[in-house]
C-alpha positions in Angstrom: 122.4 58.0 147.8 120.7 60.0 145.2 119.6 62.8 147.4 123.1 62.9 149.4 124.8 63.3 145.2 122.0 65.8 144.4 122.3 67.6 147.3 126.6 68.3 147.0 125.9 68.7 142.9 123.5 71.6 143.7 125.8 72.9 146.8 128.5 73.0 144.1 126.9 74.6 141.4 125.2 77.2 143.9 128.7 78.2 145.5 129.7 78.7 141.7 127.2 80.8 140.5 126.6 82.7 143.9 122.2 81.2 143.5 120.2 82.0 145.9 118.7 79.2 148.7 115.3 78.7 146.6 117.3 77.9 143.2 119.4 75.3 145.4 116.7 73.5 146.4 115.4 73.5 143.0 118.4 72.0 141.2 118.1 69.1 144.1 114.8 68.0 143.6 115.6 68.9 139.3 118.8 66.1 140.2 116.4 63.8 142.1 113.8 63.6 139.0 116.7 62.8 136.9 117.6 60.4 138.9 114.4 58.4 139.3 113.9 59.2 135.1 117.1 56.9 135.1 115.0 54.5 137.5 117.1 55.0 140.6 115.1 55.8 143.5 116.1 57.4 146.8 114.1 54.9 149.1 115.6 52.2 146.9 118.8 51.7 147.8 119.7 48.2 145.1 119.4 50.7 142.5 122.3 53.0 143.3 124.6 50.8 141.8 122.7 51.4 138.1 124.9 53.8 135.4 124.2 57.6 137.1 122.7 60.4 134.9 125.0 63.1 133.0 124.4 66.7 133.2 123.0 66.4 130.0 120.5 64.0 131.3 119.6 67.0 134.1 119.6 69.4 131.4 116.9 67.6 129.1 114.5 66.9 131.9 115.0 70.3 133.1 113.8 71.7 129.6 110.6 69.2 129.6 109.7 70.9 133.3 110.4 74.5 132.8 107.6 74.6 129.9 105.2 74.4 133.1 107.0 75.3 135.8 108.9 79.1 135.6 111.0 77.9 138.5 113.1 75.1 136.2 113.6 78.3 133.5 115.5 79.8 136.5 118.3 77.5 136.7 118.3 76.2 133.1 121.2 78.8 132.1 123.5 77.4 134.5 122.9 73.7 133.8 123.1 74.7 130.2 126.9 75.9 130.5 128.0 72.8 132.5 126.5 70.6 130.5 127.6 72.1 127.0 131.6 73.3 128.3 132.7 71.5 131.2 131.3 68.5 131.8 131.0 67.6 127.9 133.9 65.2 127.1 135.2 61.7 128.9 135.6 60.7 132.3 138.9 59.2 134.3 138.3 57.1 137.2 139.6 58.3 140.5 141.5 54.9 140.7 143.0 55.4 137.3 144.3 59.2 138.4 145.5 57.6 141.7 147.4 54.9 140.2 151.2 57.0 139.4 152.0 60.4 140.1 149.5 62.6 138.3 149.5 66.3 138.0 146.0 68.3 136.8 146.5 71.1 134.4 144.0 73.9 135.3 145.9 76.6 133.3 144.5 75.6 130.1 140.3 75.5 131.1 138.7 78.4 129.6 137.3 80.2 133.3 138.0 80.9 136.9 134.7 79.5 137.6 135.7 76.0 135.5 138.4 75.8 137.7 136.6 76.5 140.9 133.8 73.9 139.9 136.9 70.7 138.6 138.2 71.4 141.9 135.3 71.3 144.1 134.1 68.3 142.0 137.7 66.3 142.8 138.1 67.3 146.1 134.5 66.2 146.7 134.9 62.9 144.8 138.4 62.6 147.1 136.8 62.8 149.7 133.6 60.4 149.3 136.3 58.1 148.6 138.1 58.3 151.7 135.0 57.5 153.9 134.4 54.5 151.4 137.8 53.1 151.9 137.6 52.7 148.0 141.7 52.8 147.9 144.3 52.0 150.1 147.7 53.1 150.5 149.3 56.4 151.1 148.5 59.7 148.6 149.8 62.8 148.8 147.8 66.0 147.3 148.7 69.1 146.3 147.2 71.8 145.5 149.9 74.2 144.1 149.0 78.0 144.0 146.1 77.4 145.4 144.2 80.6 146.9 141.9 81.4 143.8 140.4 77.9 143.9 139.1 78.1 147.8 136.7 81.5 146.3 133.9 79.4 147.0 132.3 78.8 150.4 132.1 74.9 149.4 135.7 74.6 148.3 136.5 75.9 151.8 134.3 73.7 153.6 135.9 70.3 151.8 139.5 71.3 151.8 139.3 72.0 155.8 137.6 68.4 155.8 140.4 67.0 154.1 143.0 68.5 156.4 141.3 67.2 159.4 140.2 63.7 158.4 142.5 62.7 155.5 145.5 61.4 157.3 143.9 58.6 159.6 142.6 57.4 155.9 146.5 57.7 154.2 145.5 61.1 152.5 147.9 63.7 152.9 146.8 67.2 151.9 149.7 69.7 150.8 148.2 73.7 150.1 150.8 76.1 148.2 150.1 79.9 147.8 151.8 82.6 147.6 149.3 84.8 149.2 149.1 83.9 153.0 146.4 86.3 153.7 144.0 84.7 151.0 144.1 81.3 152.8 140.7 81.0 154.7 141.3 80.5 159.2 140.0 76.3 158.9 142.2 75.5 156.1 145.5 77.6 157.9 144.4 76.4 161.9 143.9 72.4 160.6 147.3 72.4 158.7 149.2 70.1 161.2 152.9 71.8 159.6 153.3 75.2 157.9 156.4 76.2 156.0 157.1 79.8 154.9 160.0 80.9 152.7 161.3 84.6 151.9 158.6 87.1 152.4 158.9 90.8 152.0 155.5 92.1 151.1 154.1 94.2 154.7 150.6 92.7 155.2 151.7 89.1 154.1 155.0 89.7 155.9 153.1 90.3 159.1 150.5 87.8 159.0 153.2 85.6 158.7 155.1 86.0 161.4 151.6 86.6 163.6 150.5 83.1 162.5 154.0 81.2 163.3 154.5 83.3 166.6 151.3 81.5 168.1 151.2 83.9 171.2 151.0 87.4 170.7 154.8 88.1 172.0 155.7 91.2 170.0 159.9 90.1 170.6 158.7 86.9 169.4 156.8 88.1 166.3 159.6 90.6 165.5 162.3 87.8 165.6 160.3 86.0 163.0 159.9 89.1 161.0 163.3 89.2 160.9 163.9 85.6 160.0 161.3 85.9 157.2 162.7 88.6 155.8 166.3 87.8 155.3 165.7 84.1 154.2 168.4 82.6 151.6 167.1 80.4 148.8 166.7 76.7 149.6 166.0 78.4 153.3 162.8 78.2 155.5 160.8 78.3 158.5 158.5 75.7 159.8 156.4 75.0 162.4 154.6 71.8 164.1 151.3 71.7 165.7 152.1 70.8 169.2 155.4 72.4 169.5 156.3 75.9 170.7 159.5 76.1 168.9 159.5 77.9 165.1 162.6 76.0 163.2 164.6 77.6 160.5 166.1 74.9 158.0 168.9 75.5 155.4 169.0 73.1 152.9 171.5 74.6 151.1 174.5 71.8 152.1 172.2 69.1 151.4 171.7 70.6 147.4 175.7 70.5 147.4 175.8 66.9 148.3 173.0 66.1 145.8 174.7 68.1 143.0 178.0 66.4 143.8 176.5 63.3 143.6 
């Protein structure tokens, strides 16, 4: 619905900019007029299917109200940037992207903070469509070198939806870093298999072997110290939810057979 959209658009855009509460709530009820200047109305639900505004739509009626009202003034800066940099050019549907194997370049937008808010917006737009059943099949996601996108509070809160919902909807959720500590407790305790490769650096080198141990065993946590720290390439460690055991894999005779072949 129109408030539901406003009310995740200003969430997004308040997690990017670190707003306060009071501009939140503003930007809502700033979406919601924009929304019913578009004639789609929040207690009319056969309108939700007309063409949506643009955050240049917001950004228009936002400069007609802040020439009475000082609050608008307040967030037109931040609308401003969106609507100019980011949100500026063409669209791809979600079905289009989900089609073949896809890969979204962040390297090349011009911010941290563009990044945070493409990601928060896909994730977000992954996720609506997943409770919709809007595609069916089996997708795999992953979000590679991924600890300076979950910054934000929001980012958080959808990814450790995904990981706990996506699967019974044929979403699978795959988070690479290589910063262990970074990764925020819901995202690393919903993550049904973790997977760890050489690690030398101290503080990630411990948290690691903590987190696999599962029970504070200090034999237990220094045998996967040890594991950790004298991994070959193409070697691992992994462990399931649900099991006690912590696996080490070598992979290294099935890359021979591959290269043979």
């Amino acid at each position: 619905s129109p408030r539901e959209r406003a009310h995740q658009v200003s969430s997004i855009i308040m997690a990017l900019f670190h707003l306060g509460h009071l501009q939140r709530q503003v930007l809502e009820e700033l979406i919601l007029k924009t929304y019913e200047a578009k004639g789609i109305y929040q207690d009319s639900s056969s309108t939700w299917s007309a063409e949506p505004p643009t955050l240049q739509d917001v950004l228009e009626i936002c400069s007609k109200l802040m020439v009475e009202d000082e609050l608008y003034r307040k967030v037109y800066p931040y609308i401003k940037i969106l609507a100019d940099s980011v949100f500026s050019g063409s669209s791809i549907g979600l079905k289009n992207i989900l089609e073949k194997p896809t890969v979204i370049a962040l390297n090349n937008l011009k911010s941290e903070y563009v990044r945070v808010l493409y990601v928060d917006t896909f994730l977000q737009r992954i996720l609506d469509t997943m409770y919709k059943r809007e595609v069916s099949g089996e997708y795999l996601i992953v979000l590679d070198e991924a600890y300076p996108l979950v910054s934000s509070e929001y980012t958080r809160y959808i990814v450790s939806r995904l990981l706990m919902e996506s699967r019974k909807y044929g979403f699978g959720i795959v988070f690479i870093t290589q910063h262990p500590l970074s990764i925020p407790a819901p995202i690393i305790e919903n993550a049904s298999i973790k997977i760890a490769f050489n690690t030398s650096e101290p503080r990630n080198l411990d948290y690691v072997s903590r987190l696999f141990s599962g029970v504070y065993v200090r034999d237990r946590i220094e045998c996967i110290r040890h594991a950790l720290r004298n991994l070959k390439s193409f070697n691992y460690i992994f462990t399931v939810t649900g099991l006690s055991e912590v696996l080490v894999v070598s992979e290294e005779e099935l890359i021979k057979l591959l290269i043979k072949e």
